[in-house]
VOPAGU-2260 file (C-alpha; in pm, 1 decimal, decimal comma):
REM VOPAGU-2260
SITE   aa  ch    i         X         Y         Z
SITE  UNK   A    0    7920,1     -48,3     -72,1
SITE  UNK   A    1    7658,0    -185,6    -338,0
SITE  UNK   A    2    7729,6    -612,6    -338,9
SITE  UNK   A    3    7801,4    -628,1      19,5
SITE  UNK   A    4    7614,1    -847,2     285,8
SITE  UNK   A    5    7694,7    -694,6     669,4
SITE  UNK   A    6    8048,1    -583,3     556,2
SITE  UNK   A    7    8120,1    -784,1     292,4
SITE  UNK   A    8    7937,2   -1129,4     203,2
SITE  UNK   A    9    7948,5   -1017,5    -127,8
SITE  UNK   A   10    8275,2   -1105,2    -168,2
SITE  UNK   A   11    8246,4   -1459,4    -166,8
SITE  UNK   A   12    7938,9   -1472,2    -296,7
SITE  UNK   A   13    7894,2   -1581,2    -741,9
SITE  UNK   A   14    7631,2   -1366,9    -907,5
SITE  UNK   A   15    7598,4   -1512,9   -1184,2
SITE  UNK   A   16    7268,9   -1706,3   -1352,6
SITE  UNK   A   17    7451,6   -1977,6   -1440,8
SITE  UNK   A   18    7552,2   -2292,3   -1203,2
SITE  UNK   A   19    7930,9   -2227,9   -1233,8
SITE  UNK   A   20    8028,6   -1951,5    -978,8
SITE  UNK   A   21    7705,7   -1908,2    -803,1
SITE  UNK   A   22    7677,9   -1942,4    -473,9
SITE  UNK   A   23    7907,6   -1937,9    -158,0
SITE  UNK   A   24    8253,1   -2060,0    -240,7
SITE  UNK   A   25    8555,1   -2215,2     -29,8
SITE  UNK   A   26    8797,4   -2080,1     105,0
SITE  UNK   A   27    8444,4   -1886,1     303,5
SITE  UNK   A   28    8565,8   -1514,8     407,0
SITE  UNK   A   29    8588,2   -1453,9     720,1
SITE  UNK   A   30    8356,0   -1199,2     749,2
SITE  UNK   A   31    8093,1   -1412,2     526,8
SITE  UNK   A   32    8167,6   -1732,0     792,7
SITE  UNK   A   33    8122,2   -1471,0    1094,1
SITE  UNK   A   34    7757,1   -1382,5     892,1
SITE  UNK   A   35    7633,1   -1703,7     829,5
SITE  UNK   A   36    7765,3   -1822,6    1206,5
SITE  UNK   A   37    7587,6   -1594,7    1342,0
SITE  UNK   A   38    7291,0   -1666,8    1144,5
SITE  UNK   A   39    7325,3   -2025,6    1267,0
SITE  UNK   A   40    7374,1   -1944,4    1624,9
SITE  UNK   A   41    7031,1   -1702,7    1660,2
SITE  UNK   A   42    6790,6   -2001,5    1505,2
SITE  UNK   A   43    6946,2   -2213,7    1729,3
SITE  UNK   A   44    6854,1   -1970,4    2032,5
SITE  UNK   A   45    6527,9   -1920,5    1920,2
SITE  UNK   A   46    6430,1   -2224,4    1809,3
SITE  UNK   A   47    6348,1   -2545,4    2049,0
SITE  UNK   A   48    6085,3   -2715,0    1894,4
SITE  UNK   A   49    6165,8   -3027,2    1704,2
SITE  UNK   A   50    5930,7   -2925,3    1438,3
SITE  UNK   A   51    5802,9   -2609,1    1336,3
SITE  UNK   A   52    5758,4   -2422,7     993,3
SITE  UNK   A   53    6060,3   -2317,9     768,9
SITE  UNK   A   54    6052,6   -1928,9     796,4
SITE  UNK   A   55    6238,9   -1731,1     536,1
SITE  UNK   A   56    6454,7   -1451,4     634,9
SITE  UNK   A   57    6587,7   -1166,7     462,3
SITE  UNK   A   58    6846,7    -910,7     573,1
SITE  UNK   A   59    7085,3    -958,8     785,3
SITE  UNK   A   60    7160,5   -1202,4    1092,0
SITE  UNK   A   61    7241,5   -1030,9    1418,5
SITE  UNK   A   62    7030,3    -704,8    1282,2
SITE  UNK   A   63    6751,8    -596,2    1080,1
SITE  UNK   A   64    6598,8    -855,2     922,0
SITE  UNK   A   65    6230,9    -942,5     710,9
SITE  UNK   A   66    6028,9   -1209,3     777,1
SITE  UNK   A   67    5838,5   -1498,5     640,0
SITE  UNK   A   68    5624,7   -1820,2     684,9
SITE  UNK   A   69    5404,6   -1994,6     542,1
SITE  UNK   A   70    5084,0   -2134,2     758,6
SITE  UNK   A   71    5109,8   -2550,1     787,0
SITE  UNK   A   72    4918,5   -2675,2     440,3
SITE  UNK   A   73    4875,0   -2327,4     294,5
SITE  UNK   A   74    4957,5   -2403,8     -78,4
SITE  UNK   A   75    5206,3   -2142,3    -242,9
SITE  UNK   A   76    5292,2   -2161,2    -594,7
SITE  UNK   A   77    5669,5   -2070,2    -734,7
SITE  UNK   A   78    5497,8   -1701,2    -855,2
SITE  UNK   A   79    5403,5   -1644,2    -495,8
SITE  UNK   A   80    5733,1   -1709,7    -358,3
SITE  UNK   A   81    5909,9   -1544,4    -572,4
SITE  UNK   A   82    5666,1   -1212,8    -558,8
SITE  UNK   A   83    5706,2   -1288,1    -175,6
SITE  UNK   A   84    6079,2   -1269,7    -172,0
SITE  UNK   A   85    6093,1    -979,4    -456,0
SITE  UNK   A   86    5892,0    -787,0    -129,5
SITE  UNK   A   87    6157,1    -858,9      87,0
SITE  UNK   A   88    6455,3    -763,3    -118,5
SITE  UNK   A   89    6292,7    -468,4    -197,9
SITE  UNK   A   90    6218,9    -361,4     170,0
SITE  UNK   A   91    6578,5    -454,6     325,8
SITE  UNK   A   92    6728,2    -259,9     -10,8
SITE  UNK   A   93    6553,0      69,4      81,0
SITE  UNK   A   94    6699,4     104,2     400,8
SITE  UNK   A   95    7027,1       4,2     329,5
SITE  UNK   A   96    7277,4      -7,7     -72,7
SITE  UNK   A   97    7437,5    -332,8      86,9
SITE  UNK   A   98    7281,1    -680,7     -55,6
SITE  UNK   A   99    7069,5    -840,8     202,9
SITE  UNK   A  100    7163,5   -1205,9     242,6
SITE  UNK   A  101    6801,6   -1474,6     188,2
SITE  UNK   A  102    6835,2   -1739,8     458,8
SITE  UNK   A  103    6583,7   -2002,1     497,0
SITE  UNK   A  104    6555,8   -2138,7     868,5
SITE  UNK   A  105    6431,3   -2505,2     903,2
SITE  UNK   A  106    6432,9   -2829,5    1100,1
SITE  UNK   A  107    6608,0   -3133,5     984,0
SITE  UNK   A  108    6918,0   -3206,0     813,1
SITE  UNK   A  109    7181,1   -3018,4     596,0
SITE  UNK   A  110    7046,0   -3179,7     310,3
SITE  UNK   A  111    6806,5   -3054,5      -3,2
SITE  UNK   A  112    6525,6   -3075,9      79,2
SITE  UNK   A  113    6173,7   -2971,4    -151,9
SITE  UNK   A  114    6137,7   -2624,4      86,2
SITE  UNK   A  115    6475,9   -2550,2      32,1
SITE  UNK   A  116    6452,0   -2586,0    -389,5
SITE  UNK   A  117    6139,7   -2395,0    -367,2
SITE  UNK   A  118    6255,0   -2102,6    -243,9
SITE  UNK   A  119    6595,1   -2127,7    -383,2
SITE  UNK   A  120    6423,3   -2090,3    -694,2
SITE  UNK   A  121    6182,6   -1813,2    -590,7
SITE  UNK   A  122    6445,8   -1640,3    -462,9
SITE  UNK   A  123    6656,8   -1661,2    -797,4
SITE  UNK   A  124    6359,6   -1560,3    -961,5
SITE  UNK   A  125    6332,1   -1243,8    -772,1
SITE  UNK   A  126    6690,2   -1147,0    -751,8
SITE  UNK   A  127    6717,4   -1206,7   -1137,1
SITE  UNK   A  128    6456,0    -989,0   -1162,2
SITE  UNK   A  129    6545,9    -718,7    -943,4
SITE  UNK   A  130    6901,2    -742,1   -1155,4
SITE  UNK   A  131    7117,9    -835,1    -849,9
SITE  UNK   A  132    7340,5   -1088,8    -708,7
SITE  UNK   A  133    7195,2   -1346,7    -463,6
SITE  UNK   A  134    7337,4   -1466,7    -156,4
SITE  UNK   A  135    7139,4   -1726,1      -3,9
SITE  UNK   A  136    7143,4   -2018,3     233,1
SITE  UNK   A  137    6980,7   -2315,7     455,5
SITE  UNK   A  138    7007,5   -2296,6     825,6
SITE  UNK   A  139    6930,6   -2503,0    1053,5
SITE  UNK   A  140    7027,5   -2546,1    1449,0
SITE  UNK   A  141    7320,4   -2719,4    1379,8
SITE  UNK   A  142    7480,5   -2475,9    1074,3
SITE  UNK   A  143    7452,6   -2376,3     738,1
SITE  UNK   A  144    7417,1   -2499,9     354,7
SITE  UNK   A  145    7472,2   -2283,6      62,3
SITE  UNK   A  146    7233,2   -2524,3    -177,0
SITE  UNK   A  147    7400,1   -2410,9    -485,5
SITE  UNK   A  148    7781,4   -2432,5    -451,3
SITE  UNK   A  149    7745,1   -2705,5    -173,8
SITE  UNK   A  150    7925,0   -2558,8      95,4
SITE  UNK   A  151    7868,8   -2548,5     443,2
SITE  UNK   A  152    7970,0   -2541,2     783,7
SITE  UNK   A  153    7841,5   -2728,9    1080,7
SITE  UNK   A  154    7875,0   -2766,0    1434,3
SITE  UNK   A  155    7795,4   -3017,5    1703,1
SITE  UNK   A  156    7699,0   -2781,6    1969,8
SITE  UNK   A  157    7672,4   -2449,0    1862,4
SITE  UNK   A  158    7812,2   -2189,4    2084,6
SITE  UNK   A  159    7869,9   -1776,1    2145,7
SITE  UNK   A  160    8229,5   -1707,7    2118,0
């Protein structure tokens, strides 16, 4: 079903341009939490190096997914970004009529940070563009951070079920 993220993300998920409504909101759907968990869980698998470049997926966690980085100092502009994520939405949408989520993987903490505004607002950019709803989030070892509604979900040590 169009608007859907892996079985329904898109049902938790505000589409509009505006800041009221967009984003994530609480109570999280199951299925979204299950998503975004998941999401969580594989970065922390793959992942053991304290530092290491953000790398910007999109698609959806646990299956087919896109991906992105940028090399250490290479400058990139809001235009690239957002041409770079507009690529990426349009690849996962040709396979598949459900929304692809944008997740950006990164050290650190569940806070903004400049990466995570910077490709927030490529990503709004490109979705605006492309006329659909975004669904994106921040995750990092320890769980998730929708940067536009605020919510998240983290974990001490995160686990398979």
């Amino acid at each position: 079903m169009p608007g859907e993220v892996n079985g329904g993300v898109g049902d938790g998920v505000g589409g509009g341009s505006g800041g009221v409504g967009e984003g994530i909101r609480e109570p999280v759907p199951r299925a979204i939490a299950t998503v975004l968990r998941r999401a969580a869980l594989d970065h922390a698998r793959a992942e053991h190096r304290r530092g290491f470049p953000p790398l910007l997926h999109v698609g959806f966690p646990g299956g087919a997914e896109e991906l992105f980085t940028l090399a250490p100092g290479e400058p990139a502009d809001h235009a690239l970004r957002a041409d770079v994520v507009a690529a990426l939405l349009h690849r996962c949408r040709r396979s598949t009529d459900r929304l692809p989520l944008v997740w950006l993987t990164r050290a650190g903490p569940l806070e903004l940070q400049d990466v995570d505004a910077a490709w927030l607002a490529a990503a709004r950019t490109a979705a605006a563009e492309a006329g659909t709803p975004l669904a994106m989030v921040v995750v990092t070892r320890h769980g998730w951070w929708d940067p536009r509604s605020g919510v998240r979900r983290s974990w001490k040590r995160l686990r398979e079920r």
